[in-house]
C-alpha positions as CSV (number, residue, x, y, z in Angstrom):
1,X,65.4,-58.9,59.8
2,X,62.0,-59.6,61.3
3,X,61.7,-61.0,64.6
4,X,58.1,-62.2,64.6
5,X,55.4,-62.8,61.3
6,X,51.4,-62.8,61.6
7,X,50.1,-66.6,61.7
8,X,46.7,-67.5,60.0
9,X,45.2,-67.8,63.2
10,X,42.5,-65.3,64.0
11,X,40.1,-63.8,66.1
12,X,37.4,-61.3,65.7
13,X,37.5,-58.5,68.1
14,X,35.1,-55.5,67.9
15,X,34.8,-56.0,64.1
16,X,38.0,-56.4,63.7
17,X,40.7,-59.3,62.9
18,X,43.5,-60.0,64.9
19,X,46.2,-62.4,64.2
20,X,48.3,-64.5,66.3
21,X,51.8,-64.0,66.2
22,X,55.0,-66.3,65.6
23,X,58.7,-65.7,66.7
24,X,61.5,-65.9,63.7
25,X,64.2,-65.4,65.9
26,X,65.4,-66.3,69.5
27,X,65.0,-63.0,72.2
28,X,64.6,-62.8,75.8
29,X,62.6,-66.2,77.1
30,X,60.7,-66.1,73.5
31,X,62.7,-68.7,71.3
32,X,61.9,-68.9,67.5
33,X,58.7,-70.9,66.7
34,X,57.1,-69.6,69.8
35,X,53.4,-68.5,69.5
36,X,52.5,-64.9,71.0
37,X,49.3,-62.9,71.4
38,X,47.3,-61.5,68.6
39,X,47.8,-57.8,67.0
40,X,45.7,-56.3,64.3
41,X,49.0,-55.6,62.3
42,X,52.4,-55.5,62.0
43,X,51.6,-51.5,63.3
44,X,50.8,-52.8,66.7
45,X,54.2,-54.5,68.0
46,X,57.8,-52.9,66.6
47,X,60.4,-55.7,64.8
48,X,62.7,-53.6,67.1
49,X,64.1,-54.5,70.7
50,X,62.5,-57.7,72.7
51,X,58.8,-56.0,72.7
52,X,56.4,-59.0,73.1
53,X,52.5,-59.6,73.2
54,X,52.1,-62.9,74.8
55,X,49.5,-65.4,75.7
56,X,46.1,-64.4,74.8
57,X,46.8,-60.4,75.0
58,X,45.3,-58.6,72.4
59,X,46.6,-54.9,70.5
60,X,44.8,-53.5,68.0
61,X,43.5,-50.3,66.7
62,X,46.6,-47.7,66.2
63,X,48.0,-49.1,69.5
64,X,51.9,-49.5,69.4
65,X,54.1,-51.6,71.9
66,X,57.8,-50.8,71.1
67,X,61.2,-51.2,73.2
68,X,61.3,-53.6,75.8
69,X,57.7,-53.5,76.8
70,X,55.4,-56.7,77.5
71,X,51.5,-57.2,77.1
72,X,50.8,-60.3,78.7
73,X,47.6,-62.5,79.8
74,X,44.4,-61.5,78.5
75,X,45.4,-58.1,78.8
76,X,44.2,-55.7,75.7
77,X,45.8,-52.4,74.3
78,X,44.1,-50.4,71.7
79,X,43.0,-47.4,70.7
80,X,46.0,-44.9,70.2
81,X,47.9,-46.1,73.5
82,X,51.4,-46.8,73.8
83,X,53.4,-49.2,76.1
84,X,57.3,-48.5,76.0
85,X,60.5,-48.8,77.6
86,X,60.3,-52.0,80.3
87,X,56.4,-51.4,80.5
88,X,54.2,-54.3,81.3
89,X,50.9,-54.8,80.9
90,X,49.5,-58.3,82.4
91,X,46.5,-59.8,83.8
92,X,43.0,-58.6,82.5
93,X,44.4,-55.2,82.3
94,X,42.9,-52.2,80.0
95,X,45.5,-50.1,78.6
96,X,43.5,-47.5,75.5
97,X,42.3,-44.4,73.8
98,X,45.8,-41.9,74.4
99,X,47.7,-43.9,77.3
100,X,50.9,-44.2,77.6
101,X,52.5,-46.9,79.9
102,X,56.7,-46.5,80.1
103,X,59.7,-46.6,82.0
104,X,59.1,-49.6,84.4
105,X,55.6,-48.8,85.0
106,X,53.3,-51.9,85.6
107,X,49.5,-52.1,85.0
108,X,47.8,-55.4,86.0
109,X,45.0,-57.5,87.2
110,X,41.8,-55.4,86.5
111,X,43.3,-52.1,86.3
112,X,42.3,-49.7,83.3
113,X,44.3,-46.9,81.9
114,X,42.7,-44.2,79.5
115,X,41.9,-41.1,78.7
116,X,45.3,-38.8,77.8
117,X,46.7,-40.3,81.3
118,X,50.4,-41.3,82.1
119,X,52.1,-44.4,84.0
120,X,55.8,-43.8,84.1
121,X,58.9,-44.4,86.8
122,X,58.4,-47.5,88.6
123,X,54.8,-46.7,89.1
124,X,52.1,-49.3,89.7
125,X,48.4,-49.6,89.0
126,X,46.6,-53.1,89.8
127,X,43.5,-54.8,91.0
128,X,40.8,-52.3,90.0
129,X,41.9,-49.4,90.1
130,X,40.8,-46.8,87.4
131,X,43.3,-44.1,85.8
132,X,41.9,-41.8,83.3
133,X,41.4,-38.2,82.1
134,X,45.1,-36.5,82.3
135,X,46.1,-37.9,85.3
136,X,49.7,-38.8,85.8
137,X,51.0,-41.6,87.8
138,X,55.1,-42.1,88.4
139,X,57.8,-42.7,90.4
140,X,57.1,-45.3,93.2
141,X,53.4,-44.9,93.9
142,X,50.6,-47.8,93.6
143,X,47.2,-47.2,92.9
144,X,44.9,-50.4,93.5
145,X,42.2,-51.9,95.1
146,X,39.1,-49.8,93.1
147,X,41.0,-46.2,93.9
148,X,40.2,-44.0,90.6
149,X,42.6,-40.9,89.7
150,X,41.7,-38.7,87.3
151,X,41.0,-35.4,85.7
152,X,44.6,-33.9,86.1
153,X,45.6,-35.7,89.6
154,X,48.7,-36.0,90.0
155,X,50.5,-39.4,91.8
156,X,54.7,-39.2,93.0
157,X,56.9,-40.4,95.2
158,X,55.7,-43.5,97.4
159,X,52.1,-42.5,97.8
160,X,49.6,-45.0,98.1
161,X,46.1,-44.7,96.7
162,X,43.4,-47.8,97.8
163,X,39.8,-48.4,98.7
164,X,37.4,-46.8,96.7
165,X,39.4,-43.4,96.9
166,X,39.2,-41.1,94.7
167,X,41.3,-38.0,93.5
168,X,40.9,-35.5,90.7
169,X,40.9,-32.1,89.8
170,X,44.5,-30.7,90.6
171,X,45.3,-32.7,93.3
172,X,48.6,-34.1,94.2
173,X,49.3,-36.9,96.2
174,X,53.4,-37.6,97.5
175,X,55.7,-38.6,99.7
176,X,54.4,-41.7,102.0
177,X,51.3,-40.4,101.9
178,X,48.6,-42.8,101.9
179,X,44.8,-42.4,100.6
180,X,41.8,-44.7,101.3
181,X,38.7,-45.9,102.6
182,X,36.7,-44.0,100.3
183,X,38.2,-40.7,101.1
184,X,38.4,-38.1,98.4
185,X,40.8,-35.6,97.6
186,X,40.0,-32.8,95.0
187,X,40.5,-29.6,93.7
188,X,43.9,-28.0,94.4
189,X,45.1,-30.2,97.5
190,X,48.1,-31.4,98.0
191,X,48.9,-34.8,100.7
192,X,52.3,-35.2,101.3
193,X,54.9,-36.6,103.8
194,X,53.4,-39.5,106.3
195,X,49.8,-38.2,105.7
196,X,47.1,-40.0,106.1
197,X,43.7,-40.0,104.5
198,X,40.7,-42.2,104.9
């Protein structure tokens, strides 16, 4: 049994149509009746589990959100991204090309995702921060306030990456360790423990 159906409402995004969805059946806080977001097609959000596009979010392209995963706000995910598990992706967030968003990650306010990069664990990436190439971010770190990671950086444990910083190539960032102020962190480096870099 289907748990939601495409409405007649549309709206034209990059050349495409998207349509606004309807709940057939009570899940979660979504009751039957209830209007979601918009997808592109039944392709973009699974008829499986208590996956949900809501508000004004937008999926399209050969984007899939599947599980228990959320896109809320005005938030869009497209191209060939994926948001599983008891992901969320909220605000004005970006989520696209080969993302993937799971586990418990969250990705909000301003905060784009793309490239082939990774958000997993209990991760966090928020206000303007910018994730992209192969980069992977998990466990209980939080990248925000304009910090981009990219390249094949990697981001574990608790670390914290803020202010304008910056890491890439094959650098690792973990433990407590805490990056910002504009600092950047590159190559083969590794920041661990109570660090601190700024």
């Amino acid at each position: 049994m289907k748990k939601y159906e495409l409405t007649k409402e549309t709206i034209k995004v990059k050349g495409k149509t998207l349509y606004r969805i309807k709940a057939l059946t009570n899940f979660n806080d979504v009751k039957a009746g209830d209007l979601g977001g918009y997808v592109e097609s039944e392709d973009n959000l699974s008829q499986d589990g208590t996956c949900w596009v809501y508000g004004d979010a937008e999926v399209y392209d050969n984007a899939k959100i599947f599980d228990n995963a959320e896109v809320t706000g005005y938030a869009e995910v497209y191209g060939n991204a994926r948001v599983f598990n008891n992901a969320q992706v909220y605000d004005n967030a970006k989520v696209y090309e080969f993302t993937q968003v799971y586990d418990n990650a969250l990705v909000y306010g301003n905060a784009e995702v793309t490239g082939y990069a990774e958000v997993y664990g209990n991760a966090q990436v928020y206000e303007n921060a910018w994730i992209y190439g192969k980069a992977k971010i998990f466990d209980n770190s939080h990248i925000y306030d304009k910090a981009q990671v990219h390249n094949n950086a990697r981001i574990y444990e608790n670390a914290k990456v803020s202010e304008d910083a910056q890491i890439f190539g094959y650098a690792e960032v973990y433990g407590n360790a805490q990056v910002y102020n504009n600092a950047w962190i590159y190559g083969k480096a590794k920041i661990f423990d109570d660090a601190r870099v700024y």
